[in-house]
C-alpha positions, 0 to 999 in steps of 0.5 A: 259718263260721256255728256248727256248730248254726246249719249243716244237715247237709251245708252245712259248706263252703256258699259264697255269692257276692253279684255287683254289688247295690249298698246292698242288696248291701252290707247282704246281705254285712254280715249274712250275714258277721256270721253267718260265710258266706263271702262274695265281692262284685264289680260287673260289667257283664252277669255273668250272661252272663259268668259264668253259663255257667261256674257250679258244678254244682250250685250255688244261683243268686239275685238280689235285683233288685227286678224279677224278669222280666229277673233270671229270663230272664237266668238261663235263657238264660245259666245250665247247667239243673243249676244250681238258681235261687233269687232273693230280694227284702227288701222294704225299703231298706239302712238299714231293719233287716231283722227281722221285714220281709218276705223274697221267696224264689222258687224258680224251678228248684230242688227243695225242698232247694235252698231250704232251704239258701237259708233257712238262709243267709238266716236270719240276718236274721230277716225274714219269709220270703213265697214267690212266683213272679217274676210274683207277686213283680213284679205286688205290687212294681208294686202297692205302688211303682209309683204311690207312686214315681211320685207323690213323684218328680213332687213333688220335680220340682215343687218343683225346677221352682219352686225351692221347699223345701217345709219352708220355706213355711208352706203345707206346714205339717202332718201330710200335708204332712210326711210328703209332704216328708220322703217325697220327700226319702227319696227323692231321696237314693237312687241313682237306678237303684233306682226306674228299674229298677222302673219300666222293667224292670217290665212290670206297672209301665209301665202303672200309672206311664202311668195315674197321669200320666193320673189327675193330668192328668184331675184337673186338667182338672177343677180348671182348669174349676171342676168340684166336683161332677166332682171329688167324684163321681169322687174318692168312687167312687175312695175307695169302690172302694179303700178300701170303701164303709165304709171311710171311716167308719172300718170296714171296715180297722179301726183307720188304719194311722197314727195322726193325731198321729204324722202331725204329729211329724215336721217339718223344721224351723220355715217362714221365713214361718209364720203360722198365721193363713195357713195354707190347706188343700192339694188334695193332687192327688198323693195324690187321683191315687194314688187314682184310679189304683188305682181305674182300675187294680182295685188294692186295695193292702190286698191286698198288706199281708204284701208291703209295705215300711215305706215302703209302709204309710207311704205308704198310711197318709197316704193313707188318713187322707185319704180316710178323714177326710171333712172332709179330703177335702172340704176338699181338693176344694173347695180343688182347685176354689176356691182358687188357692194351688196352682195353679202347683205343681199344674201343675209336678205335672202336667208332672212326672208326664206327663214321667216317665211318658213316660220310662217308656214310652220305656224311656230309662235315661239320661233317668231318670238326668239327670231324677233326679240333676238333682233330687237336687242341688237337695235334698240339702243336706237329705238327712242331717237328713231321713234322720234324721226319717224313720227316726224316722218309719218305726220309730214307724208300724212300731212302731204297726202291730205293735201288735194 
């Protein structure tokens, strides 16, 4: 047991029971057994109509899927109304340390006791505790993973389609383009079930992964026909709704969520074929999409800011820089209408989007898994060094956004 000072009254002989949670689960039964809970761990198909029925009187029920909808509906239907629900989400990955991170607590059907007892347990990570309800808890996860996700999937598609690795090629030299690399890598070398479930089981989510797929398609069409003033008008209305019509002059947000220099210390190594003297400038299509989805979705992810991951902020942060650096985003809108380099990537990106889009819509697991795991083999001889640079990555933004 935890020691006696760290135990409310009336805790001495709290068990905790984790069911089936994969990494994250792993992490939750590592820190909460340091602190001395005892715990049990099992992976089990449909547990909770198996075991739901039989729980304790009394007894505190949660999960920390990270879609609450079918979590909760699941616990209704199968769980005997004198057992309390309380489910969490941590808003991070298994490798993210859980201090001062945000920790979702949803007290669904429990007095406030109840959910004391749940903090009391779940203190020992020392995150940040955010309460909501599930529909809360999805509608933020949708608006600060859901068209992120959605936009590094279909990267790495892209570059798979091509049979590309991207740190190779001195096109993808840079201070975005590293963060887009080492992102999508980040990504990949995940278990793929973990984005699959946000997207699928997430109602708030189909739509947003459905208007990306159509963003990235409307902005290529632009492109294809040559319209740079199409582009510019509709991207700079995009920018100003997302970010504020003084948002790009540097105001309204204050200070960039990531400074510029750190954007450009972490490559995966020196292209075969670099030559400054080549370089071009990206359209960054995926990034121009992430934009004008959330401008047609009315989503402004700075509203979300107390809910989002590292990985979010990061995410976000490349964004923003820019669409908050006019010159940049001149230069990857004429790039976008003039400049052919990318044309054939843009395309695979078209298709790559649509293709998990339609995935989605169609609710189908198995495809996600074939299309995911297909790609994760192409990439994952980098995976070990790109865990490491990204860690780097992720604790210097966390370390920069602390600061006041």
């Amino acid at each position: 047991m935890a020691a006696p000072r760290d135990v409310p009254p009336g805790m001495e002989n709290f068990v905790v029971g984790l069911i089936g949670m994969g990494d994250m689960g792993r992490m939750y039964a590592e820190r909460l057994s340091e602190a001395g809970w005892s715990v049990e761990a099992a992976v089990i198909d449909s547990v909770i109509a198996s075991y739901g029925p039989s729980t304790k009187m009394g007894a505190i029920v949660g999960g920390q899927t990270s879609c609450k909808s079918p979590e909760i509906a699941a616990f209704e239907r199968h769980l005997p109304a004198d057992v309390d629900i309380v489910s969490c989400h941590s808003l991070h990955g298994p490798g993210v340390d859980p201090t001062n991170q945000p920790l979702v607590l949803i007290q669904h059907r429990a007095p406030d006791a109840s959910l004391r007892k749940v903090e009391a347990v779940l203190g020992c990570l020392r995150s940040k505790f955010v309460h909501l309800s599930a529909h809360e808890h999805d509608r933020i996860t949708a608006d600060t993973q859901a068209v992120t996700h959605a936009a590094f999937l279909s990267m790495g598609k892209a570059w798979h389609a091509n049979r590309q690795f991207p740190w190779t090629m001195s096109r993808y030299v840079g201070g975005i383009e590293n963060v887009k690399v080492n992102l999508m890598l980040r990504i990949y070398s995940q278990k793929w079930h973990v984005y699959a479930g946000l997207a699928i089981l997430n109602p708030e989510a189909r739509e947003q992964v459905a208007q990306y797929a159509r963003s990235v398609t409307d902005l290529y069409k632009l492109m294809l026909i040559g319209d740079l003033e199409g582009l510019r008008t509709r991207l700079y209305a995009a920018r100003d709704k997302v970010f504020g019509t003084a948002a790009w002059g540097g105001d309204e947000h204050g200070k960039l969520l990531i400074e510029p220099s750190v954007l450009s210390s972490f490559a995966l190594g020196q292209p075969s074929d670099d030559d400054p003297a080549t370089r071009r400038a990206n359209n960054h299509l995926s990034l121009l999409a992430m934009v004008d989805c959330w401008a047609e979705l009315g989503i402004v992810p700075y509203d979300h800011m107390l809910c989002s991951t590292p990985l979010f902020r990061l995410r976000l942060g490349v964004t923003e820089y820019l669409f908050r650096t006019p010159a940049l985003l001149d230069a990857a809108l004429v790039t976008a209408v003039e400049d052919q380099t990318y044309r054939s990537d843009d395309l695979e990106f078209t298709f790559a989007a649509r293709a998990w889009a339609e995935c989605v819509s169609l609710g189908h697991f198995e495809t996600w898994r074939k299309r995911f795991e297909s790609t994760q083999e192409f990439f994952e001889p980098r995976f070990a060094e790109a865990k490491v640079v990204g860690d780097q990555m992720m604790k210097k933004v966390f370390e920069s956004s602390s600061k006041p």
